[in-house]
Structure formats: C-alpha cells, structure tokens
C-alpha positions in Angstrom: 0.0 0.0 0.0 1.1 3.6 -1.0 2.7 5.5 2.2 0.2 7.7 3.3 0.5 10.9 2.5 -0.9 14.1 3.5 -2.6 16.0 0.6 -6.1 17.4 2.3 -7.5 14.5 1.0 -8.7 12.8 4.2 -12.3 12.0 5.1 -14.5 13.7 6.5 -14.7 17.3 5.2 -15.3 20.0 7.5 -19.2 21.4 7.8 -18.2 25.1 6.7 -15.6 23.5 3.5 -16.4 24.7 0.3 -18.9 23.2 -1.9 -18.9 21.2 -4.9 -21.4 22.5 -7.8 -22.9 19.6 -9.8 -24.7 20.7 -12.8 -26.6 17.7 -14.7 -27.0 17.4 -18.1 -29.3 14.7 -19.3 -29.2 14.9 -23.0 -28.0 12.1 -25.5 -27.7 11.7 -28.9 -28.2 7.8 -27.8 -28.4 5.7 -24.9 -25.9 3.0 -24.0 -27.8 -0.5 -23.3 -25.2 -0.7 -20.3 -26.6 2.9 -18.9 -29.1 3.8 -15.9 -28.0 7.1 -15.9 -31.2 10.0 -15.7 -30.5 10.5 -19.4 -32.8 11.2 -22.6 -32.1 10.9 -26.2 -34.1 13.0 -29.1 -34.9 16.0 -26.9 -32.4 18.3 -27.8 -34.6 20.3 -28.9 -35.1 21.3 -24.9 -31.7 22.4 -24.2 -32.1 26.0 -24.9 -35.1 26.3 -22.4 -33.4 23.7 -20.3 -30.6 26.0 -19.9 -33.0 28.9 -19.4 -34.3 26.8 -16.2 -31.1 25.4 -15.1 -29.9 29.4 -14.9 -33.3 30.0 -12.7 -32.1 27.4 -9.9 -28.4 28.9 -9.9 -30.0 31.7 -9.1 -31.7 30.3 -6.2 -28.8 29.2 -4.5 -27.6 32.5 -2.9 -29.9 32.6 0.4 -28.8 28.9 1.2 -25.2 29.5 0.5 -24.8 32.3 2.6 -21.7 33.5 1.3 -19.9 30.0 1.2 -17.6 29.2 -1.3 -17.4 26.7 -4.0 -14.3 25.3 -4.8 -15.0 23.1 -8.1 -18.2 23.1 -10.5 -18.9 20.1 -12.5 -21.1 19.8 -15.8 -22.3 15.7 -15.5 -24.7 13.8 -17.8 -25.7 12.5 -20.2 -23.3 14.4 -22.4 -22.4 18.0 -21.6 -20.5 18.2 -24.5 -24.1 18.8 -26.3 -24.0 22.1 -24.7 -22.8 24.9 -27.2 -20.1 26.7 -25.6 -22.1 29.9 -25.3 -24.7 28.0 -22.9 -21.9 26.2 -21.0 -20.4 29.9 -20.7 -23.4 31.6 -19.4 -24.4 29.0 -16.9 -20.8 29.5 -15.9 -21.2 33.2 -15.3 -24.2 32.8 -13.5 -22.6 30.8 -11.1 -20.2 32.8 -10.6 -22.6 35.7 -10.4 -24.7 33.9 -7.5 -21.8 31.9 -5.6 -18.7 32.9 -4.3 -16.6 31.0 -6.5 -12.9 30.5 -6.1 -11.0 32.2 -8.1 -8.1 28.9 -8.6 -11.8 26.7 -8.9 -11.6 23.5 -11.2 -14.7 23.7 -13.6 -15.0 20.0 -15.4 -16.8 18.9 -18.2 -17.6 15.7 -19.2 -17.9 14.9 -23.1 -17.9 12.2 -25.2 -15.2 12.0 -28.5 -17.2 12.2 -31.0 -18.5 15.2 -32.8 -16.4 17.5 -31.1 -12.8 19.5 -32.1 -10.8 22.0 -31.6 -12.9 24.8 -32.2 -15.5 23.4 -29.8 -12.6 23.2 -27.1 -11.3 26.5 -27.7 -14.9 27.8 -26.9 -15.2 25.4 -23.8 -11.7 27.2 -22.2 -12.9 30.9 -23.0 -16.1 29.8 -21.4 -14.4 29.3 -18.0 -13.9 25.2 -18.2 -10.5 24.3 -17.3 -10.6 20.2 -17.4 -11.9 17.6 -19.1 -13.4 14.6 -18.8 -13.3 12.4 -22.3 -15.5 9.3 -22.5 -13.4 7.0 -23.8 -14.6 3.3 -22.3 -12.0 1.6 -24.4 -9.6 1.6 -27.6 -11.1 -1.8 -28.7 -13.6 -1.0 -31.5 -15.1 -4.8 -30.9 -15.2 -3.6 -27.2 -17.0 -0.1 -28.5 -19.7 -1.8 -30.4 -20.4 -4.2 -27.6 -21.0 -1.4 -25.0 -22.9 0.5 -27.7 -20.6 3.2 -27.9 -20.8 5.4 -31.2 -17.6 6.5 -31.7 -14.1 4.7 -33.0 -10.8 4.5 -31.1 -9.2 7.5 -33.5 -12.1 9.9 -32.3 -10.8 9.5 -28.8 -7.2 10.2 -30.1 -8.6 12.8 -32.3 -10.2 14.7 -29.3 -7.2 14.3 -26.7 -5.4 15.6 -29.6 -7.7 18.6 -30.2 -8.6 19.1 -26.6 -4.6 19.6 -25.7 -4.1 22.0 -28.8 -6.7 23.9 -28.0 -5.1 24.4 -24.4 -6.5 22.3 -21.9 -3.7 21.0 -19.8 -6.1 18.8 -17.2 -7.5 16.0 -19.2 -9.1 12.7 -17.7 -10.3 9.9 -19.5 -12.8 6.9 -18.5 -12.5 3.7 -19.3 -14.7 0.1 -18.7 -13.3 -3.2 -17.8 -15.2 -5.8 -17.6 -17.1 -5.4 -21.1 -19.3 -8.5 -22.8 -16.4 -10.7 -24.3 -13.4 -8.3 -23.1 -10.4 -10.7 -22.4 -7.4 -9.9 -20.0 -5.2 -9.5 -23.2 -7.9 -6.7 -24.2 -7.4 -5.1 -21.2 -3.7 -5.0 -21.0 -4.0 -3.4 -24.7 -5.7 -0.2 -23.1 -3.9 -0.1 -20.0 -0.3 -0.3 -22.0 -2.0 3.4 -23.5 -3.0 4.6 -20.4 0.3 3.6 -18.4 2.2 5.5 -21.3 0.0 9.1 -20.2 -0.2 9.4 -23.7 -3.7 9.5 -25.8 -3.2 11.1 -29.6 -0.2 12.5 -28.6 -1.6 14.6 -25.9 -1.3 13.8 -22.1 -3.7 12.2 -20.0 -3.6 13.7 -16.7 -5.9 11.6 -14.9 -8.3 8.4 -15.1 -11.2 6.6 -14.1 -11.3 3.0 -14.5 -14.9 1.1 -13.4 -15.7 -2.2 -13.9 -19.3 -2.4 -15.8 -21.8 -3.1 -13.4 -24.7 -4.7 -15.6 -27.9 -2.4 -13.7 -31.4 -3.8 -13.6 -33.7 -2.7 -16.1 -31.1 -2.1 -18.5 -31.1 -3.4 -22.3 -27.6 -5.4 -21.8 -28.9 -6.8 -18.7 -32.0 -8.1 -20.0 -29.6 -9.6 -22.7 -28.0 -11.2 -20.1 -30.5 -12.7 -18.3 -31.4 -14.1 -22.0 -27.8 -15.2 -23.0 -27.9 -13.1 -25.8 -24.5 -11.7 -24.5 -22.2 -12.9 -21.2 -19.9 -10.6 -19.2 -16.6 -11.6 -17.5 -17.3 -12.9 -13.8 -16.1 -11.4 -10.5 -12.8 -13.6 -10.9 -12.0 -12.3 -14.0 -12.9 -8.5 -13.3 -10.7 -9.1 -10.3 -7.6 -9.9 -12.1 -8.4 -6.8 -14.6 -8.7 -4.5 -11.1 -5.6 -6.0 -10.3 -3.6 -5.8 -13.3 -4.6 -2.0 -13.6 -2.9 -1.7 -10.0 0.0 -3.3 -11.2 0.5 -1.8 -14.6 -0.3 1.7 -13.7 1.5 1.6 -10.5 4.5 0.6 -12.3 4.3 3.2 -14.6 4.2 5.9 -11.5 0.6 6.8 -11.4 -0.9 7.6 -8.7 -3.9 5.2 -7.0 -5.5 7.8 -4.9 -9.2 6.2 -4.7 -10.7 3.2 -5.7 -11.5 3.8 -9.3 -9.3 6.7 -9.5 -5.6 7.5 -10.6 -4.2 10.6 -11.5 -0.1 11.3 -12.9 0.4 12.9 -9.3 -1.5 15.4 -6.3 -2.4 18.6 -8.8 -4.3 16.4 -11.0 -6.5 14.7 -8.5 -10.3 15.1 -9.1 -10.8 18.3 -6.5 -15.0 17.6 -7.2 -15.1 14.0 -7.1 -13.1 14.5 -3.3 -16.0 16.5 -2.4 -18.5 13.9 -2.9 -15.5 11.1 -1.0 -14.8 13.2 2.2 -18.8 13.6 2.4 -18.7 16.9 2.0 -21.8 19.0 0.7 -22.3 20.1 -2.6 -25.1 21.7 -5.0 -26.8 19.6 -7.6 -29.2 21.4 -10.5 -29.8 20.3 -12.8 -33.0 17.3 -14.1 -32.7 14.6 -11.5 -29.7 15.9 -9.9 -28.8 15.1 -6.2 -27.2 17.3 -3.5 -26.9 17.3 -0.2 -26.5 20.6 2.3 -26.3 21.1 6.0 -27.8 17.5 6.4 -30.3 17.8 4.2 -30.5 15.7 1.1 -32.5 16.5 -2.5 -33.3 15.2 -5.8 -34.2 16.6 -8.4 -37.7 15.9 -10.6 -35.7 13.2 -13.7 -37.6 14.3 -16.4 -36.4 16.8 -17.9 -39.8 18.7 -19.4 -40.7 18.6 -15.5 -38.0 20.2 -14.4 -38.4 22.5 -16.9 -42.1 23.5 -16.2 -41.2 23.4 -12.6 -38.5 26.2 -12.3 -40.9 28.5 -15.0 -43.8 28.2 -12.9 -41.5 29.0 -9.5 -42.1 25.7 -7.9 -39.6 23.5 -6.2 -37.5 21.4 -8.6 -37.0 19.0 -6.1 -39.0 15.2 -6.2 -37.6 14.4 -3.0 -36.0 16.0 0.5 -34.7 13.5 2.9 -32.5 14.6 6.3 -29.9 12.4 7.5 -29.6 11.1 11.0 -26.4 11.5 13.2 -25.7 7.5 12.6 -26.6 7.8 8.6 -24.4 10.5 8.4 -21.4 8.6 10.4 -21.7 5.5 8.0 -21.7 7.8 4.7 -18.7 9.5 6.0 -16.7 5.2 6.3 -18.4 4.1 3.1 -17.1 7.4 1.2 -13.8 8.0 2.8 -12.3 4.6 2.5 -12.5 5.2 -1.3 -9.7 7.1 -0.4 -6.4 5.1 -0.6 -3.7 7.6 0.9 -5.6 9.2 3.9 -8.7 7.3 4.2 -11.0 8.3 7.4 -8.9 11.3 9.8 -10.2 10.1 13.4 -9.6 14.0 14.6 -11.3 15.2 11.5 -14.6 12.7 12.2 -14.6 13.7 16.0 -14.6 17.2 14.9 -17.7 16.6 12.3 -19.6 13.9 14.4 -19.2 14.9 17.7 -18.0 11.5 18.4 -15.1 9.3 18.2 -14.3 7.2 15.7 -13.5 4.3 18.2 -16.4 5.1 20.1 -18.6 5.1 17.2 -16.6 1.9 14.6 -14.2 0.9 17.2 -15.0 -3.3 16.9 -15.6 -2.8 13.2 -12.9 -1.5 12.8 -10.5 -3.9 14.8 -12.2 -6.9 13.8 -11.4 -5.5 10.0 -7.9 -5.0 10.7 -8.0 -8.7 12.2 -9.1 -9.7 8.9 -6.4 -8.0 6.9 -8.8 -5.5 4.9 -8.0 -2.2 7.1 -4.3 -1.0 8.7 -4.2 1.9 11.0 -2.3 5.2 9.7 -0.4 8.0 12.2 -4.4 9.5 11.9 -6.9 7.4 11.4 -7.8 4.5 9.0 -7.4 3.2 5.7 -8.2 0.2 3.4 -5.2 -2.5 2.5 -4.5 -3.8 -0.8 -7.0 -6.8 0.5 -9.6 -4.3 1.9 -9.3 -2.4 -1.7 -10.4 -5.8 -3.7 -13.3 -6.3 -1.4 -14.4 -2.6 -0.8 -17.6 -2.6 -1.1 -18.1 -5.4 1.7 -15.6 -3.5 4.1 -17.9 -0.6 3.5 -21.1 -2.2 3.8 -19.6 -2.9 7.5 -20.3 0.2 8.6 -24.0 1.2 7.3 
C-alpha cells in the first residue's frame, strides 16, 4: 500500500468547507444498453429552455449559501459536450454571479469523443472550463460496439489531440473493464495506452477505470438474463482490477481512490473528493442530487418537469430527505475509505460527528484489521490492498 500521504484528501470534510457545484445534463444523442443514468435521447430540442431553467435554480442558491464558497463546479450527464459553448459559458457566469466562487476553482466537463474539435474546445476554455473529462470506455472497436458506444478508437485520439491543442492541460479519461467478451489481453492493450500518459499524442492527466456493473432494467442486462451476451465474472474483473494496479502503478501513477488515478496530487479530481470526504455540494440540474447542512435532495428526472417546474417557480425537487447523526457517520466510512492515501482522519470525524471514531466503529474497525482489509495510519484508517479488492463489503460494515 502507497505511504500515506498528506494531501487534504482525508475523510470527513469540514461542515463550513467549500462546496462542490454539480450541474446535470441529461441529454443524449443515444443511450448506451449498459446505462441507468437520468438520461434522454431525441430531446435536444429542450436544451435552450433547459438551460433557461437550469440558470433559474443557480440563481436560487444565494440565500442557502450564505456566502460560502465553491471550490469546483462540475457539468455531469448525459453528455455535456451537447451544450454549445455559449450556454456552458453563461451558466458559468451565473454561477459565478450567484456563488462565491474561487477564483483557482476546477470547472469540469464531461464529453464524449465524438463530434467535437478543436474549435468546440477552444470555446469550452474561454467559457471558463479548465478540465476535461473524455468518454473514452475503451480503444477496442469490438469492445465499443459491444458497449454500444458510437464513436471509434481515432475519435478518442482525435479529441485528446484537439482538446490539448486547444489548451487544456487537465485532461481525464474513462475507461470500462469488464465489457461482454473483453479478455485480459484486451485489457492490458488499453492499459499499456494509459500507463504511457499518452492518448493522440496529448497527455492524460488523470483516469477513471470502473468495472461495468450490468444495472437492472437495463437493455444489456436483460440480454444477459437471455444469454444473448455474457460478461466476465467477478474472478476475472478481479484480475483486470488488479492488473490495472500493477500496470499503472508501475508506470508511476498515482492510486488515490478506488477507481481513481491521476499522474500525481495537482491532478486529482478536486469535485469527485468533495462527494469522497462527504462533504456537501449543490446539484441542479434534471434529476440531480445534493446534499447541504444535512439535508439531502433530488431533483424531478424528467427533464420537461424540471423545466415546467422552475418557469412556474415551484420546487425542482421530487424528493428532500434529512440524514440522522448515525446515517451521516456510515456515509462518512463508506465514502472515505474510497480514499487510498488518507482514508478516514479520526480527529477530522470527531470534529464533524461529535464523536469518536473508536467510540462510534471501534469493533468494526478492529475486527477488519483482524481480517487484513484495514491497517491503521499516524491519523486514522485506511483500506489494505486486501480491503481495496473487497471494498464494497468492508464498506457495507459500517451502514
């Protein structure tokens, strides 16, 4: 396991830290059979009145705010990259006009490789974005057609390409493992790219690697459950997980969370950390969640609801939830183990839960360094290489 190492990245977040901004975008040009996402193709003719009501609940966040800052602002879907930059600019400037947004702030976007160039960047950066998150999935073009995907391998080069000319110099890219009929030898294929931090001759600062989770409901599930198409096992997405530890952290990148490596500290997802140290954070957006002071929302999914909603001067909001001392104490363990160098600060969760972390885990967490899945750091807790492969179960320990 990595040395731990002190980069402000420890669970939980402070109650007065700055916020995360989540802005959701739920257009597609087409849905992926794999996705369960609050996305919707063949309604872009929306997005200009979308954007119109999306600008209404910026607005709205000023009196709950208070003055607090944001710190990162994040443009999710879907595919953002939909968004002409003119829109993405002046939903940017009204958050900056209703929030008091750090001036240093990382401001992502998430888009997809096709369909998109230079120009389109260059727009993006003038805007006020300043990284980029590039759907890539995989370079296998058998792989792309399996997940659905519409675009080739050269678009993603293409894109990194035009992204980096353009001037972006914070780039991300996703990838799948795990994909119907993907092979270990598939797999090592992408991750030799990624481990040289090279895509189309540009540099990828950062990366996200899940393993496809095949959700309910979806179109590839129900071809699974129909043997149309098979996906590789837990074994076999095992050995992927680990391979991608091995490859990558030979190549010196850095495994800072779970699913999450970046080519050192300055290039760590700042908004994604908000979400892993528990910290709160606006979503707007159709279907978008957020969570502030304790109290939890989501949004109304459709989007023509959401739409209506903010023009009539309702609440966006479907639902309102708020968390319980003990809910809140379980969040903070699930999310901040994700976190492979600091993990969960036991002066930092006394100081938000009024309690101590041995008080409130203290046999949980012995019995799970019995068991070889957490070790103890010089202040607090984190997962083991053992604990990493079994996450989710070390988690679920603690709800």
């Amino acid at each position: 396991m990595t040395t731990c190492l002190q980069f402000g990245d420890a669970a939980p977040a402070a109650p007065d830290d700055p916020v995360g901004i989540y802005l959701h975008v739920p257009f597609c040009a087409h849905i992926c059979p794999y996705c369960d996402f609050n996305t919707y193709a063949g309604q872009d003719a929306l997005i200009p009145r979308y954007v119109d009501a999306l600008r209404r609940e910026i607005a709205s966040w000023a009196a709950k705010l208070d003055g607090r800052p944001a710190a990162t602002v994040f443009f999710g879907g879907g595919t953002p990259s939909l968004l002409p930059p003119d829109a993405v600019a002046s939903l940017i400037a009204e958050v900056r006009r209703t929030t008091a947004v750090r001036d240093d702030a990382e401001v992502t976007l998430e888009a997809n490789p096709n369909g998109i160039n230079q120009a389109y960047f260059e727009g993006l950066l003038a805007a006020g974005v300043n990284r980029l998150s590039i759907g890539v999935q995989t370079l296998s073009s058998r792989g792309l057609r399996r997940l659905g995907r519409l675009h080739e391998p050269i678009d993603a080069e293409i894109a990194f390409a035009a992204a980096h000319a353009a001037g972006f110099r914070n780039l991300s890219a996703d990838f799948i493992f795990g994909w119907p009929g993907q092979q270990l030898d598939d797999w090592a294929a992408d991750l030799e790219v990624i481990a040289s931090g090279e895509l189309g001759g540009a540099p990828i600062d950062h990366v996200s690697l899940y393993s496809l989770i095949v959700e309910p409901g979806t179109p590839m599930a129900d071809a699974v459950v129909r043997n149309i198409m098979s996906v590789p096992d837990d074994d076999a997405a095992a050995d992927m997980y680990e391979l991608a530890m091995d490859r990558l952290g030979g190549a010196g990148w850095l495994h800072y969370e779970v699913a999450n490596w970046s080519r050192g500290p300055a290039t760590m997802s700042r908004h994604n950390r908000v979400y892993w140290r528990n910290g709160d954070f606006i979503g707007s957006g159709a279907g978008a969640h957020g969570t502030l002071a304790g109290e939890r929302w989501m949004n109304q999914p459709s989007p023509r609801s959401y739409i209506e909603s903010l023009t009539s001067g309702a609440d966006p909001a479907a639902s309102r939830e708020r968390l319980d001392d003990r809910a809140m104490m379980g969040e903070t363990m699930m999310l901040g183990l994700r976190l492979l160098l600091d993990g969960v600060n036991a002066d930092a969760f006394a100081a938000r839960h009024g309690q101590s972390l041995e008080a409130t885990f203290g046999p949980i967490v012995r019995r799970s360094i019995d068991d070889g899945l957490i070790e103890r750091t010089a202040h607090g807790i984190r997962l083991t290489r053992r604990g990493l492969l079994l996450a989710n179960d070390v988690c679920a320990r603690f709800l």
